[in-house]
C-alpha positions as CSV (number, residue, x, y, z in Angstrom):
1,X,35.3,-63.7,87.6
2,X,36.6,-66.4,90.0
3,X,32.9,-65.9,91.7
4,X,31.2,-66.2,88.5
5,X,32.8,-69.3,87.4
6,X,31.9,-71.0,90.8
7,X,28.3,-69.8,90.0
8,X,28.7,-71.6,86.7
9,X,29.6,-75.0,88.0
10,X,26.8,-74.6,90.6
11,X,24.4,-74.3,88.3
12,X,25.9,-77.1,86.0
13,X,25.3,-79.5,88.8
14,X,29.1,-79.4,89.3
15,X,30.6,-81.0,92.8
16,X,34.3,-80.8,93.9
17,X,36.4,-83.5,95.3
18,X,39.0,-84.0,97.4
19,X,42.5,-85.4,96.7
20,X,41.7,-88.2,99.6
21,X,38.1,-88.5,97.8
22,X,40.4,-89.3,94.2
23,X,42.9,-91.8,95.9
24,X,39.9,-93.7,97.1
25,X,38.3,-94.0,94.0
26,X,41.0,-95.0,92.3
27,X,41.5,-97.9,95.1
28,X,37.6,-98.8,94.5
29,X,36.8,-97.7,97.9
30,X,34.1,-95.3,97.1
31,X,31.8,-93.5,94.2
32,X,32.7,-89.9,92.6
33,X,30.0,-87.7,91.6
34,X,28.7,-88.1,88.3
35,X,30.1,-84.1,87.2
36,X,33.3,-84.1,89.2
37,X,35.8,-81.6,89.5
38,X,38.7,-80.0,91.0
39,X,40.0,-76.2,92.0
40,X,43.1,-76.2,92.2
41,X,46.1,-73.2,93.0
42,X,49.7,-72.9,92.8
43,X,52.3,-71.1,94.4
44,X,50.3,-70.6,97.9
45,X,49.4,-67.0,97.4
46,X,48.0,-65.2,99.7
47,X,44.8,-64.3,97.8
48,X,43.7,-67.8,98.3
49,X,42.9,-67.1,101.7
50,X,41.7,-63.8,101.8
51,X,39.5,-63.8,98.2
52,X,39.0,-67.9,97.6
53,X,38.4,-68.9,100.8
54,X,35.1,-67.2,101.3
55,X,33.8,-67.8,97.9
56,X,34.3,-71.2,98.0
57,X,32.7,-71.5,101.5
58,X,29.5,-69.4,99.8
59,X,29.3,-71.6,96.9
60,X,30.1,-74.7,99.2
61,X,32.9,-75.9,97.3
62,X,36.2,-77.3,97.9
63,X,39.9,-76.5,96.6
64,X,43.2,-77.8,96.7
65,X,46.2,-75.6,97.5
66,X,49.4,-76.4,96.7
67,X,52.6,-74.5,98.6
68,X,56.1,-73.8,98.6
69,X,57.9,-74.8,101.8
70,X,60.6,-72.8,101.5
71,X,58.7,-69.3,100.2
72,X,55.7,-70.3,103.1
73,X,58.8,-70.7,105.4
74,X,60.0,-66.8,104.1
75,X,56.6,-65.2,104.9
76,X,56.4,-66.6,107.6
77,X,59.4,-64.4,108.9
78,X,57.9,-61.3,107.3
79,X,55.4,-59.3,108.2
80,X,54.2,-58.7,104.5
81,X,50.4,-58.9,103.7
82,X,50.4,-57.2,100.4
83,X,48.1,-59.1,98.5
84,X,50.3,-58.1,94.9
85,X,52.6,-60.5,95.4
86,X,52.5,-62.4,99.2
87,X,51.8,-65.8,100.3
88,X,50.6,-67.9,103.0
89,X,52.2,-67.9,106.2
90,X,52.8,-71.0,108.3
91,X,49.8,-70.0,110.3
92,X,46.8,-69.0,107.7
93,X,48.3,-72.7,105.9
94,X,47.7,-74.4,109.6
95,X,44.0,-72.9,109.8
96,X,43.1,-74.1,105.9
97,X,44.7,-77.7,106.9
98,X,42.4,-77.6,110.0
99,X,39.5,-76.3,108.1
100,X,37.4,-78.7,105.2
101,X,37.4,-76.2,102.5
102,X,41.3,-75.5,101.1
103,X,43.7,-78.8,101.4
104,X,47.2,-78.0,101.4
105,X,49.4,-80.0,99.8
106,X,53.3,-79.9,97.9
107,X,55.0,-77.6,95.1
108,X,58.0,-79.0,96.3
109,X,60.0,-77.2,99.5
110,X,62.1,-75.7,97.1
111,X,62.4,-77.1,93.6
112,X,60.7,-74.4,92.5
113,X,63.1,-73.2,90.2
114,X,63.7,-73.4,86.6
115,X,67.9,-72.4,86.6
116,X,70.8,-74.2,87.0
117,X,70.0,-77.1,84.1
118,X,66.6,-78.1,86.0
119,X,63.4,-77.5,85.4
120,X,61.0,-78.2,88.4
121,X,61.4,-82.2,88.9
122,X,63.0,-83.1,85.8
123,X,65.8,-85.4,86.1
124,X,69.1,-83.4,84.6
125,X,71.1,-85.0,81.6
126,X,74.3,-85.6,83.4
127,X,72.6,-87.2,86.6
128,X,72.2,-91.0,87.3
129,X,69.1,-92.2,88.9
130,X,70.8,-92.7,92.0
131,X,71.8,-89.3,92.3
132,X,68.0,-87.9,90.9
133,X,66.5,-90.2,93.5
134,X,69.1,-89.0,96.4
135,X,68.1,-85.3,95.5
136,X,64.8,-85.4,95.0
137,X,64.1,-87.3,98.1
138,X,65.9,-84.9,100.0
139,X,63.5,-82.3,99.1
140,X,60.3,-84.9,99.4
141,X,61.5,-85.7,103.4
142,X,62.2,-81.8,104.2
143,X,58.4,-81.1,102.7
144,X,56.8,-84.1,104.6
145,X,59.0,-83.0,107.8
146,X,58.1,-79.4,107.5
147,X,54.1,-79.8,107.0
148,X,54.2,-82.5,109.5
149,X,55.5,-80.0,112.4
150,X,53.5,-76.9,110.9
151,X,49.9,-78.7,110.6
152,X,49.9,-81.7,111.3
153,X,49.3,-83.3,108.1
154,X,50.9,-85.2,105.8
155,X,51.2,-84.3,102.0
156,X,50.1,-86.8,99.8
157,X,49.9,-84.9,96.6
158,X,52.2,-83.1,94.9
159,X,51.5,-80.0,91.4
160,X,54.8,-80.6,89.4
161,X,56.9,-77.1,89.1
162,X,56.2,-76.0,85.1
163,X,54.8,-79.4,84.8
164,X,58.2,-80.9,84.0
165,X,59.1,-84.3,85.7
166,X,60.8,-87.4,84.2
167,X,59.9,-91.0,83.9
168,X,61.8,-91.9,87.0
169,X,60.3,-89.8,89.0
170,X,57.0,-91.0,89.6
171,X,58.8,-94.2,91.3
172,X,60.6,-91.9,93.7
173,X,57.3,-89.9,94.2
174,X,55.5,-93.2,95.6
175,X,58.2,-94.9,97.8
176,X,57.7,-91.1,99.7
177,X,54.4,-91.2,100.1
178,X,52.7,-89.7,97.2
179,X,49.2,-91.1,95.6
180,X,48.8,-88.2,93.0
181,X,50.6,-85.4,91.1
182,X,49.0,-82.7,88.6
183,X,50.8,-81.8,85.8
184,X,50.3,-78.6,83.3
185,X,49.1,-80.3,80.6
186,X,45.2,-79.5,79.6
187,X,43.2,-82.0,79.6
188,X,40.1,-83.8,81.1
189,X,41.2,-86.8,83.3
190,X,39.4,-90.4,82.9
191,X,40.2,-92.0,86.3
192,X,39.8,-95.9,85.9
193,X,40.8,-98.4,88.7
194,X,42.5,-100.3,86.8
195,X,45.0,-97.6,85.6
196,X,46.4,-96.3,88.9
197,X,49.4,-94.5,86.5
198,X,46.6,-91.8,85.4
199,X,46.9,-90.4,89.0
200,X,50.2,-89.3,88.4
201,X,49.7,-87.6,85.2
202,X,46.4,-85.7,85.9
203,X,45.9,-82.8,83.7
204,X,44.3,-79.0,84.7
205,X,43.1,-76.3,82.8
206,X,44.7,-73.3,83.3
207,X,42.2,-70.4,84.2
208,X,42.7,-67.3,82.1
209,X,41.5,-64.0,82.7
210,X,39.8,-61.8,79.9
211,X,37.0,-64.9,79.0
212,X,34.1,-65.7,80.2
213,X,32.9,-68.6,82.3
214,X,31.1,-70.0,79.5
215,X,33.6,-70.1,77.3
216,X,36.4,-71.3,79.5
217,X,34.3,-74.3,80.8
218,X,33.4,-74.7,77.4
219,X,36.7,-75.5,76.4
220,X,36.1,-79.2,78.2
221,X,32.6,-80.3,78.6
């Protein structure tokens, strides 16, 4: 199905963009294509190496892959390739980083998690900003740390755990470095310059399985 629905925008006259490709637009430092869109996965499973990565490269399209640093950290200790339930090792995310066809960029390092009286990035009832922005930094630093001596790259985007993050955070998000974040909400994204907020609300459709190409796409054009 996944192949079919690259088929679909292919025919549609579809191109992908990069997260880069997004920030500069939104900066006015370059043009989008007129049918724009973006592939995106969470989690950093495996199966985005072994079953994406060579459709996109037949289709000649481009993704954006967004990992866990702590769970990428645990495979990478294993030796556990079952494609059920596995994800990307230190080394396959290195060769996508090095590669033009899957960026990799943050879930989090480990916020994750939807216990303890947080969900994802949401700021908790009890906590003052000062303690939100000390925690959530602390996890922003170990991700940028961790990617920085795995690949060599820097992340610049971040897909919000659930979708749930708070009005503080998308401060805290820029003073560390990140230009976008993707929420859960559905919806098709108007990028305009002059609203440089939008990049830190953009909206995704979630892919189902069981429907067809045409009726999934369908939902938005």
């Amino acid at each position: 199905q996944f192949e079919k629905d690259l088929i679909y925008l292919k025919q549609n006259g579809y191109k992908t963009v990069t997260v880069q490709q997004l920030v500069d637009y939104s900066n006015g430092k370059c043009d989008l294509p007129v049918k724009s869109v973006m592939i995106t996965f969470d989690d950093g499973c495996e199966t985005v190496y072994e079953y994406a990565l060579p459709l996109l490269e037949k289709y000649g399209f481009s993704a954006v892959c967004f990992i866990i640093g702590a769970v990428t950290d645990k495979y990478s200790e294993l030796n556990d390739h079952n494609l059920t339930y596995s994800n990307l090792n230190w080394d396959a995310v290195k060769e996508l980083c090095n590669g033009d066809v899957i960026e990799i960029q943050s879930h989090t390092y480990n916020l994750h998690d939807n216990t303890n009286g947080r969900s994802g990035l949401k700021k908790t009832k009890n906590e003052s900003f000062e303690q939100y922005s000390e925690f959530l930094t602390a996890d922003m630093v170990k991700m940028k740390e961790k990617m920085i001596e795995k690949t060599g790259k820097n992340p610049i985007a971040i897909a919000y755990p659930f979708g749930s993050y708070s009005k503080e955070t998308v401060d805290i998000l820029k003073v560390n470095g990140i230009k976008i974040a993707f929420t859960c909400e559905e919806k098709v994204n108007i990028i305009k310059k002059s609203e440089p907020e939008e990049l830190f609300r953009l909206g995704r459709f979630n892919r189902p399985s069981g429907i067809s190409s045409e009726k999934f796409f369908g939902k938005w054009e």
